[in-house]
N, C-alpha and C positions, 0 to 999 in steps of 0.2 A: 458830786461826780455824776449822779443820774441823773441832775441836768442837763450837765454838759453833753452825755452822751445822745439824749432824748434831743437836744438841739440839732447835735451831728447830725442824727438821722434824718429829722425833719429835712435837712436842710439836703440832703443827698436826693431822700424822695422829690422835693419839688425842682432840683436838679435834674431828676431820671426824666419828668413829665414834661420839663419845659423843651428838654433837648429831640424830642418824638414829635414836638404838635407839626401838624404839615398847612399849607394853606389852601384853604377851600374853595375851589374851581366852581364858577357858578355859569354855566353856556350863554345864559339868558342873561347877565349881569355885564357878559361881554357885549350885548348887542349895545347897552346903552354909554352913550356921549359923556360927555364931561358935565355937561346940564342935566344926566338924568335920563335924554331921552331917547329914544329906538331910533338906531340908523336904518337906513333905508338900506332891504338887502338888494344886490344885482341874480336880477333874475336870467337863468341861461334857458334862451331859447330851444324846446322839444321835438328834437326832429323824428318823424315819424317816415319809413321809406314807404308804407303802404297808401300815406296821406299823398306823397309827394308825386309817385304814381298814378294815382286814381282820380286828383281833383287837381284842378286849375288855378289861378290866382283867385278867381271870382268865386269857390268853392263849389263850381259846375263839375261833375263827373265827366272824365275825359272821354274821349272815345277810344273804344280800345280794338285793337288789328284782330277781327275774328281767326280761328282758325278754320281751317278746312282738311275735314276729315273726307278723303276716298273710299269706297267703300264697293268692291266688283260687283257683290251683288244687288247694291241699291243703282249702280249703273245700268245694269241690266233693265229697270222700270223704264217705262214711258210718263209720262206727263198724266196718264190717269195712275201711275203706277200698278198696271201692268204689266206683265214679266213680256218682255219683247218675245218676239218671235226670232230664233237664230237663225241665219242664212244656213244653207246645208250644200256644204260643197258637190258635185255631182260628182257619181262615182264611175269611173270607166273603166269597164272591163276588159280582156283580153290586152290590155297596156303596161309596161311596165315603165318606169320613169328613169331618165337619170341619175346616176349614184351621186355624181357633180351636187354637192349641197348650193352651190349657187346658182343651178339651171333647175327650172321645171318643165322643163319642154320634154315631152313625150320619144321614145323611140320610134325611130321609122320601123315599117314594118318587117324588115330582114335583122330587124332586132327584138323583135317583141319575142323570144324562147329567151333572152339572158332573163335571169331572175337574180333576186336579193331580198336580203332581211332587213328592209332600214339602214341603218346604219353597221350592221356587218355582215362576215360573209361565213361559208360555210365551211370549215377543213375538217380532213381526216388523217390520221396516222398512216403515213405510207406501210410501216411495218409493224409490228406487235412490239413494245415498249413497257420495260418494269423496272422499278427501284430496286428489286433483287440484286441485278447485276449487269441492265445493259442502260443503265444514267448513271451521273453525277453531275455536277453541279460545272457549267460551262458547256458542255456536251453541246452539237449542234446535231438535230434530229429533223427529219423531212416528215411536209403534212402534204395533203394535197388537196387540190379545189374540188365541191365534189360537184360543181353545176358551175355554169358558163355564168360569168359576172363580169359587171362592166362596173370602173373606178375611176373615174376624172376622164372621162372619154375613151377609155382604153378599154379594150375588151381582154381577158382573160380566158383563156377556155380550162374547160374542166378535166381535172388530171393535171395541173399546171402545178407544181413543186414547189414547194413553199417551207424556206428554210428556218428552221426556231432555233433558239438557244433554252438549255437547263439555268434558271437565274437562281432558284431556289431547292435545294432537296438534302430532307432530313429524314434519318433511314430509323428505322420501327424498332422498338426497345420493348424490353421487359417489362412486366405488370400492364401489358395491352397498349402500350403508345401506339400509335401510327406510324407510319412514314409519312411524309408532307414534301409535297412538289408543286413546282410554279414554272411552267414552260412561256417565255415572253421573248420580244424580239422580233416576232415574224414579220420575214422580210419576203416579199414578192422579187422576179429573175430581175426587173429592173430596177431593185434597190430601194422598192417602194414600202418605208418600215409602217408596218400596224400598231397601233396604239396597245390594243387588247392582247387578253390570254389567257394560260388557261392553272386555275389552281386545283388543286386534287387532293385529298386524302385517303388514305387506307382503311381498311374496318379500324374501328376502334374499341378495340378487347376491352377495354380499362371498365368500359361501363360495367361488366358482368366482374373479371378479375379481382378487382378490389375489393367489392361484398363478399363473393365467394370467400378469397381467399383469409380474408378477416374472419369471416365465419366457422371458418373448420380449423384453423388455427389451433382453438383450443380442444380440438377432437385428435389426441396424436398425432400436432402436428403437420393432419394433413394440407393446410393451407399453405406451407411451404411449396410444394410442390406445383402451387397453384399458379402463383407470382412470376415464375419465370417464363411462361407463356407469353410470345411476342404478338404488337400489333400487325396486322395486316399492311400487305407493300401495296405500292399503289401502280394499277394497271392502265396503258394506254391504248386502244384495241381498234384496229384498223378499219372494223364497222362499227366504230361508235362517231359521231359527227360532233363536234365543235363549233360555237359561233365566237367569231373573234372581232372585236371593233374595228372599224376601220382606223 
């Protein structure tokens, strides 16, 4: 009987073993033929884009497209590289010029009193203007010229009425806001609209408001009383002058 059984077993283990073995993979074993001997592998050509670039068939360096850097201030040198001498426009007095951005030509002399600022002109509040209670927002309000200008060939004399519109206005709040306004639109009698205009703000409480009233806060409270305090409206005032773009 402990033969028998001692056979079984045997016989199961070399059962277990034979049914596990795997077959062993040898890379280099694949290279060689039926004779034993190394195949010849195919070799794939290495393309390199900086080679291909740079060198030629004949492995001469190509030539390659310099760049060219500008440079205002190295234009400015001369050939010994020094700094040029700039032309210096001559400056003429008692002339004023055309406003006409595409004419340089001087005014005759029954116009040498119009004046201007470059490119804009001067206005003023015909009448005294506040966010209080005499804007809102579309309002058309009157500026006026306060010096004789001339615009595309046209001359304007001063005191000439110059219509604006309210585009923007936000009225002044508690804890120090401001009010904020933007007067845009100016249109000269002939319908000729300006680019420019004019933005404004109120005092602005908020800067003091805030610390303070954070600060006494915890002193009964008193910072309550602090906060409600509004920012300042903003004023338009009939001798204050305006430059507005053309």
């Amino acid at each position: 009987m402990k033969k028998l059984f001692s056979s079984f077993l045997l016989f199961n283990i070399l059962f277990f073993n034979c049914s596990f073995v795997y077959a062993i993979e040898d890379n280099l074993v694949e290279l060689l033929d039926k004779n034993l001997k190394i195949q010849k592998a195919k070799q794939e050509p290495i393309i390199d884009d900086f080679v291909l670039k740079t060198l030629e068939p004949n492995l001469k360096i190509k030539k390659q497209n310099k760049i060219i850097i500008t440079d205002n201030l190295v234009n400015n040198l001369d050939k010994n590289l020094k700094i040029q001498k700039e032309i210096q426009k001559p400056v003429v007095d008692n002339l004023v010029f055309n406003l006409d951005k595409n004419s340089t030509k001087p005014l005759n002399k029954a116009e040498v009193n119009v004046k201007y600022d470059g490119d804009k002109i001067k206005v003023a509040p015909l009448k005294y203007y506040t966010t209080r209670k005499d804007l809102f927002e579309g309002k058309i309000i009157d500026f006026i010229l306060v010096q004789d200008t001339k615009i595309n060939n046209k001359l304007y004399k001063k005191g000439t009425i110059i219509k604006a519109r309210v585009e923007t206005l936000s009225q002044n709040g508690a804890y120090g806001v401001p009010a904020d306004l933007v007067v845009g639109n100016f249109t000269l009698p002939d319908n000729l609209t300006l680019h420019g205009d004019i933005t404004k703000q109120g005092a602005n409480r908020s800067l003091w408001v805030y610390p303070t009233g954070y600060i006494l806060t915890p002193f009964f409270l008193i910072g309550l009383l602090i906060f409600p305090i509004r920012g300042g409206h903003v004023k338009l005032k009939p001798e204050k002058v305006y430059d507005i773009e053309i």
